[in-house]
C-alpha positions in Angstrom: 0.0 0.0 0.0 1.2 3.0 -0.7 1.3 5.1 2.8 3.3 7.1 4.8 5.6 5.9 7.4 6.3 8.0 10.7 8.8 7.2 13.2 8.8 8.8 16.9 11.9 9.5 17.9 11.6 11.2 21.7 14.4 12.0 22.9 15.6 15.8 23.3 18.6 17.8 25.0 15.4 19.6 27.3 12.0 20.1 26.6 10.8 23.9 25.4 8.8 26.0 27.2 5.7 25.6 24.3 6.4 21.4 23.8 3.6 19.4 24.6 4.9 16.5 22.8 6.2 13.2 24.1 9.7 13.7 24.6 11.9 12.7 26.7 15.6 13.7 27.9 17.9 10.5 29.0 21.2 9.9 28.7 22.5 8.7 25.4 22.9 5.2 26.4 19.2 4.8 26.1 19.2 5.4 22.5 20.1 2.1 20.7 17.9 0.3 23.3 14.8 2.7 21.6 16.0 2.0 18.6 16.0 -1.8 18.9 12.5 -1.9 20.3 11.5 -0.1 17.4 13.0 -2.2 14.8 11.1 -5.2 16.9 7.7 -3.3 16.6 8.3 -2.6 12.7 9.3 -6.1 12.3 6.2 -7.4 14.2 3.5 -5.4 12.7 4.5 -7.5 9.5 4.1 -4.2 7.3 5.1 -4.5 3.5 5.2 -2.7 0.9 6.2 0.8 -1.1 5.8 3.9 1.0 5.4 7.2 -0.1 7.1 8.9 2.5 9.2 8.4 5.2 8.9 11.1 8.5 11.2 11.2 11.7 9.5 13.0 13.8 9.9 13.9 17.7 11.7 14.6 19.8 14.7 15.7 18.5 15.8 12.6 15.9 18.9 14.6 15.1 20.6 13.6 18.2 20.9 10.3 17.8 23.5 8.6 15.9 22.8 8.4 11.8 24.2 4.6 12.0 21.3 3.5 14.6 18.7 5.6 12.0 20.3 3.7 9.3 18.5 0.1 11.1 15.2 1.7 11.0 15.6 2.6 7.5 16.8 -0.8 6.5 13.2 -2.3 8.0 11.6 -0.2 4.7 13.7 -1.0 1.4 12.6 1.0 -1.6 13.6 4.2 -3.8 11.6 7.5 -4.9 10.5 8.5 -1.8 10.5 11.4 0.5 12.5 10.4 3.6 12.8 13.9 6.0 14.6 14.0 9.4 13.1 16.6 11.9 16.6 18.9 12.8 17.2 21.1 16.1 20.0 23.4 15.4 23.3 22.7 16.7 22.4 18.9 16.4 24.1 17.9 13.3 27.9 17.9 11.6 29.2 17.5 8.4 29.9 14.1 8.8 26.3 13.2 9.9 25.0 14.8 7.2 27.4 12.8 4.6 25.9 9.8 6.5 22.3 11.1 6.2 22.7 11.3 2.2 24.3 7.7 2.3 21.0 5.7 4.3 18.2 7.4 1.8 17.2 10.7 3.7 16.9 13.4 1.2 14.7 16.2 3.4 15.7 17.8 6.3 13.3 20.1 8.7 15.2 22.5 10.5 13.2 23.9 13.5 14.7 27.1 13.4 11.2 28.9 15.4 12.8 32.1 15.2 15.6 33.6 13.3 15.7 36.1 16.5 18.0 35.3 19.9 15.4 37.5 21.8 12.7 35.2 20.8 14.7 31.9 21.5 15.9 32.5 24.7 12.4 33.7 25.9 11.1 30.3 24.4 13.5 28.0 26.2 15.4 27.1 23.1 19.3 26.3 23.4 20.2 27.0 20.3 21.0 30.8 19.1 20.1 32.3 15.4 24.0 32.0 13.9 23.1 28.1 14.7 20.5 27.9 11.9 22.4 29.9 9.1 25.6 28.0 9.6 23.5 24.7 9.8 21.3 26.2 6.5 24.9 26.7 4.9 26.1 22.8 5.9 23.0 21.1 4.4 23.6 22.8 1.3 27.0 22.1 1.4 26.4 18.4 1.5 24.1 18.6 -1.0 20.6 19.0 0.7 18.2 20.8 -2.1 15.0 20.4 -0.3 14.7 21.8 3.1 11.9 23.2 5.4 12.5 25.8 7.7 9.9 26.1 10.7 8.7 29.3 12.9 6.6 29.9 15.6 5.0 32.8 15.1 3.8 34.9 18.4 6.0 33.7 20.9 5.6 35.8 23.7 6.4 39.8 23.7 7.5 39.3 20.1 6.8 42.5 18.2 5.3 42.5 14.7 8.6 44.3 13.7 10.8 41.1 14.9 8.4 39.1 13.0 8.8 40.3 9.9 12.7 40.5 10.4 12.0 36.7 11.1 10.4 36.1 7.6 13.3 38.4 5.8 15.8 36.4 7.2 13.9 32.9 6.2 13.5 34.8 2.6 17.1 35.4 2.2 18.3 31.8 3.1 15.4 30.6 0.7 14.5 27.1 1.8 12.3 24.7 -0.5 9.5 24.8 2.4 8.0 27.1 5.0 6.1 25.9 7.8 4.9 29.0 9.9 3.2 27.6 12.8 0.6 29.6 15.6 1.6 29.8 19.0 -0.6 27.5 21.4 -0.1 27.5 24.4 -0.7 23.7 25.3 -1.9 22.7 28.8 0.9 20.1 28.8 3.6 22.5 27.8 5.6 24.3 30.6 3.8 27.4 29.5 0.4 25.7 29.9 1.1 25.8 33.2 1.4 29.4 34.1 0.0 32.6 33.1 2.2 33.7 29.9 2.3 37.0 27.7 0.3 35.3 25.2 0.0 37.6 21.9 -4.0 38.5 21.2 -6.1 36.7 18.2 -5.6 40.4 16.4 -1.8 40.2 16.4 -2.0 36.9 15.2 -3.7 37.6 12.5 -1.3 40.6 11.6 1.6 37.8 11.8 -0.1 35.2 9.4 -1.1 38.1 7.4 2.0 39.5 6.8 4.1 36.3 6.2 1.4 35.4 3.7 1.9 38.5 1.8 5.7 38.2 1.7 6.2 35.0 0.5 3.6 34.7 -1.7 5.7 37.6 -3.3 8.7 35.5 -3.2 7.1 33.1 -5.1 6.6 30.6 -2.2 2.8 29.0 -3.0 0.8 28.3 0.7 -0.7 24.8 0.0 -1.9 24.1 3.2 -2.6 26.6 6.4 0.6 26.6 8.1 2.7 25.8 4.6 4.3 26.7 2.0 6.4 25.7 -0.7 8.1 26.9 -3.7 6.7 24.9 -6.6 7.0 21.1 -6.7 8.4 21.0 -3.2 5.6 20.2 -1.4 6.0 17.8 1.8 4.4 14.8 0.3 4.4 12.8 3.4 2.3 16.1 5.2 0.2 15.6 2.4 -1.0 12.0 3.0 -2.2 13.3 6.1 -4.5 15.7 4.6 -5.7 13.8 2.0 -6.8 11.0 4.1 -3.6 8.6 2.8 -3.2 5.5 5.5 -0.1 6.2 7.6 1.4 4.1 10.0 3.4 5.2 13.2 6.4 3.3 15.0 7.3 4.7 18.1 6.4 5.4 21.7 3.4 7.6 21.0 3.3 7.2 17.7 -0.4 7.3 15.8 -1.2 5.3 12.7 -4.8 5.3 10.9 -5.1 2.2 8.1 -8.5 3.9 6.5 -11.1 2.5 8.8 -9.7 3.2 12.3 -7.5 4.9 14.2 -4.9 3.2 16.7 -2.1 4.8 19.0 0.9 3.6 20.6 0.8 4.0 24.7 2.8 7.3 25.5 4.9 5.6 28.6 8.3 5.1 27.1 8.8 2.1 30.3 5.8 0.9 28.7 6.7 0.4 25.6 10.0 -0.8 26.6 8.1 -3.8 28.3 5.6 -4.5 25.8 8.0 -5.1 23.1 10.7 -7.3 25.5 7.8 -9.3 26.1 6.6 -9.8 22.0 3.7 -7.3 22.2 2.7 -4.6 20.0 2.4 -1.5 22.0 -0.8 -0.5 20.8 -3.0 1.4 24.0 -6.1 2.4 21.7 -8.3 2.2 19.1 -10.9 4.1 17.8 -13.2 3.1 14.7 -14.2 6.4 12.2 -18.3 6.8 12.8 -19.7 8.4 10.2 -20.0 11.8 12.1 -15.8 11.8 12.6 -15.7 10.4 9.1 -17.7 13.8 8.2 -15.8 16.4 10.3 -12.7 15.0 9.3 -13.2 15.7 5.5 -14.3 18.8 6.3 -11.8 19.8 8.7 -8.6 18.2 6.1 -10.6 19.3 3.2 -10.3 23.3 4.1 -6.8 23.0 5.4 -5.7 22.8 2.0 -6.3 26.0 0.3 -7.3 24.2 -3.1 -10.2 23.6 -0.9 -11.8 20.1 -1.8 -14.8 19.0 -3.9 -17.7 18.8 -1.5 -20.2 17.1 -3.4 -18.0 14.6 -4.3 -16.9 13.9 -0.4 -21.0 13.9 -0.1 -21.8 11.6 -2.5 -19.0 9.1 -1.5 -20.3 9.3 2.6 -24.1 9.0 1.4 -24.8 12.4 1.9 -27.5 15.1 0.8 -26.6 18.6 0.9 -29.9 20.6 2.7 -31.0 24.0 2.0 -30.2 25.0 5.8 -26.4 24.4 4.4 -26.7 25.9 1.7 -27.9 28.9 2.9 -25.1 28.6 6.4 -22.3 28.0 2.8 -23.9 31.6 1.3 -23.7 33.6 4.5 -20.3 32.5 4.5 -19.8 33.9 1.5 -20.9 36.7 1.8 -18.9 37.0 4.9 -15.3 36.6 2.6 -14.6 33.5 4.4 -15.2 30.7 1.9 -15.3 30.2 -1.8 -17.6 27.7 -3.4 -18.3 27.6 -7.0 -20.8 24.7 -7.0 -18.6 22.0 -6.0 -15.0 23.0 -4.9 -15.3 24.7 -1.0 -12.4 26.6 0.1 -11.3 29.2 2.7 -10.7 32.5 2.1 -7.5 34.4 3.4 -9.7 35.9 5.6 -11.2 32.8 6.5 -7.8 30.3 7.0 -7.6 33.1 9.9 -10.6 31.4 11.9 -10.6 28.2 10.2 -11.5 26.5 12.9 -14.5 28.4 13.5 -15.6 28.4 9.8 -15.2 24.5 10.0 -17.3 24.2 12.7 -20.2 26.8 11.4 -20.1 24.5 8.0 -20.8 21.0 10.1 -23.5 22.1 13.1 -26.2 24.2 12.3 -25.8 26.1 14.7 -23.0 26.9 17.3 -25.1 24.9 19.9 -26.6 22.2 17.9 -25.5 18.3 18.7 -27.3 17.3 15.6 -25.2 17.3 11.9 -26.9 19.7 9.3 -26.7 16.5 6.9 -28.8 14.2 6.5 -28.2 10.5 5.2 -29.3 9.7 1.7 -32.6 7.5 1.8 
């Protein structure tokens, strides 16, 4: 089958102020005991087969050594495919690149967050902003030619001028990928926690607003809410996910979805330490798609892509009619600039992809309150 493969790597020098990921910082001798689980898990979930795309995710994958990423990779033998590495700054080397090139990874993400020290050292980062141009410089050294860069975008106290110095500075580098991501502020992150100079919804928008405007004038295309690309570098693997491709996770953590259901791997890395030393898959959950999450999710994947996606085509296939009361909720949207539908393709606006989670939700209930979908089933 041709899915995506994403492997959670959790380990990380310290955890961010923002992270509410599963992460974990240990020494490094606990690395190619991870490692070897995971290999066990890949190995027991009998998987086969060409993928589209390979992700390391985490975490901080960079850290470990390329040789014991090299194992995983040898677990999923193929060609023409997208193989990226997540990348902290200050995490890599010449040499490790070299070895990246040599196992079949050809994409790296570099999570610069901010091109400003001001803004790193307030965000718990330990890596400065000469980090990310001299590590920039090394991948395209070694012959990297298709890299993301990644910002957080109101990070607390940042000023709208330090933002746009943060895009100028991504601009002149001029990676293959931007991913510009919200702050938010997650209950499990250390900032969660505690009350936090949180930017307001209105500066927020001035942030998206303005990094839209600028690299669309570089040239870069925004495919998807928080990405962009110049053309023909899209992140395929990201893709699958919002185009409802099957992707399976390895990993502590990790989440896979095979079409039909969803399953996760339990989030305890002791856990899933024992599991696989005793021959079990780690699996904690499963959830089987109703047709209601079957619904919002095409909805809510659909209008993260800013080529929209062709409704009446996701209606027909899910047995669906189209009511008036929709209808008429899709023209007040309109009217509103915060949707375009021409009869069959439903998009967000500019102005919309600002509230998109509102304009999602306003498209599925009837009203704010309701508990009952606007559709109804096909008799």
């Amino acid at each position: 089958m041709n899915q995506g493969i994403y492997v959670h790597i959790p380990f990380c020098e310290q955890r961010c102020y923002y992270c509410a990921f599963t992460v974990v910082t240990t020494p490094e001798d606990t690395y190619e005991p991870y490692i070897r689980r995971l290999v066990n898990e890949i190995r027991m979930s009998g998987i086969t087969g060409e993928f589209r795309s390979i992700y390391f995710g985490g975490g901080t994958p960079s850290i470990i050594p390329a040789k014991l990423l090299s194992q995983v990779l040898r677990e999923f033998p193929g060609s023409d495919r997208e193989v990226s590495i997540e990348v902290n700054p200050g995490t890599i080397s010449s040499e490790k690149l070299a070895l990246y090139r040599e196992i079949g990874i050809n994409r790296i993400s570099l999570g610069a967050q901010s091109m400003e020290d001001e803004d790193l050292k307030r965000a718990g980062r330990l890596h400065r902003s000469v980090a990310v141009y001299e590590d920039f410089e090394m991948c395209r050294r070694l012959g990297f030619n298709n890299i993301n860069l990644d910002l957080i975008a109101g990070l607390p106290e940042q000023r709208l001028e330090v933002w746009n110095r943060n895009v100028e500075a991504v601009l002149r580098l001029r990676p293959e990928h931007v991913s510009i991501y919200m702050l938010d502020q997650e209950e499990r992150s250390a900032w969660g926690s505690r009350t936090q100079s949180v930017q307001a919804d209105e500066d927020f928008a001035i942030f998206y607003e303005e990094s839209s405007l600028r690299l669309a004038a570089a040239g870069y295309i925004q495919y998807e809410i928080s990405n962009w690309a110049r053309p023909g570098s899209e992140c395929r693997h990201n893709l699958g996910y919002w185009t409802g491709v099957p992707y399976r996770g390895f990993g502590v953590s990790a989440h896979s979805y095979d079409g039909v259901q969803r399953f996760w791997n339990t989030s305890s890395l002791n856990e899933y330490a024992s599991r696989i030393d005793a021959g079990n898959v780690p699996i904690s959950g499963t959830e089987i798609l109703t047709r209601q999450m079957k619904i919002e999710e095409t909805f809510m994947l659909g209008l993260r892509q800013t080529s929209g996606f062709d409704v009446r085509a996701a209606a027909s296939d899910m047995g669906l009619n189209l009511p008036a009361v929709w209808m008429s909720r899709v023209h007040e949207l309109q009217q509103a600039g915060m949707i375009e539908f021409d009869g069959t393709v439903l998009k967000l606006t500019p102005k919309g992809r600002l509230v998109a989670s509102s304009v999602t939700e306003e498209l599925i209930w009837a009203s704010p309150a309701s508990q009952l979908s606007i559709f109804e089933a096909t008799r």
